[in-house]
N, C-alpha and C positions, 0 to 999 in steps of 0.2 A: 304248724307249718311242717313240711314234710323233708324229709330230708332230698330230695330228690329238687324240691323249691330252694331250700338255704347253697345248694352245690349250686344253681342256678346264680343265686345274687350274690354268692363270693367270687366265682369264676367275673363276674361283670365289675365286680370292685376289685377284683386284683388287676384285670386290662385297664380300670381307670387307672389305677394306682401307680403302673407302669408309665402308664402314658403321660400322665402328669409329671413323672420325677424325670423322666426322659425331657420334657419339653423344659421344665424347670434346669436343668443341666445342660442343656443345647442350643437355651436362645437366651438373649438378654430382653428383660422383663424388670420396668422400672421397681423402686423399691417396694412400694404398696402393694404390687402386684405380686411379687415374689413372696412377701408375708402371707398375704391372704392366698395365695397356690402350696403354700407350707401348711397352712392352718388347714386345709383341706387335706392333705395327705396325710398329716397328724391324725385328721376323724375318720378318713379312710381307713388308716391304722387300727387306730382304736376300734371301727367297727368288723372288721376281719378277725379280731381277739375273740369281740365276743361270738359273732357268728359260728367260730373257729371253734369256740365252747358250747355251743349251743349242739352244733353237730356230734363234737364228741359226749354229752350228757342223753341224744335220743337210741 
């Protein structure tokens, strides 16, 4: 993958990322909902680390 594609899918998981902890903080979302929109930001997390590394290793 090139670097030019992983700036691609990080810029696109960092506006999810935003967008979900905005929406997660600004509306009420019963409890199972709010786990699982957590548990999603958690793997957004996690995957922006590694991408984060992947870029700095090419």
């Amino acid at each position: 993958m090139s670097v030019d594609e992983l700036n691609k899918i990080i810029a696109v998981k960092k506006m999810d990322l935003e967008e979900c902890e905005h929406e997660l903080n600004n509306r009420y979302y019963p409890s199972i909902v709010r786990i699982a929109m957590m548990n999603y930001i958690s793997n957004l997390q996690e995957q922006l680390k590694e991408y984060d590394n992947d870029v700095i290793n090419l």
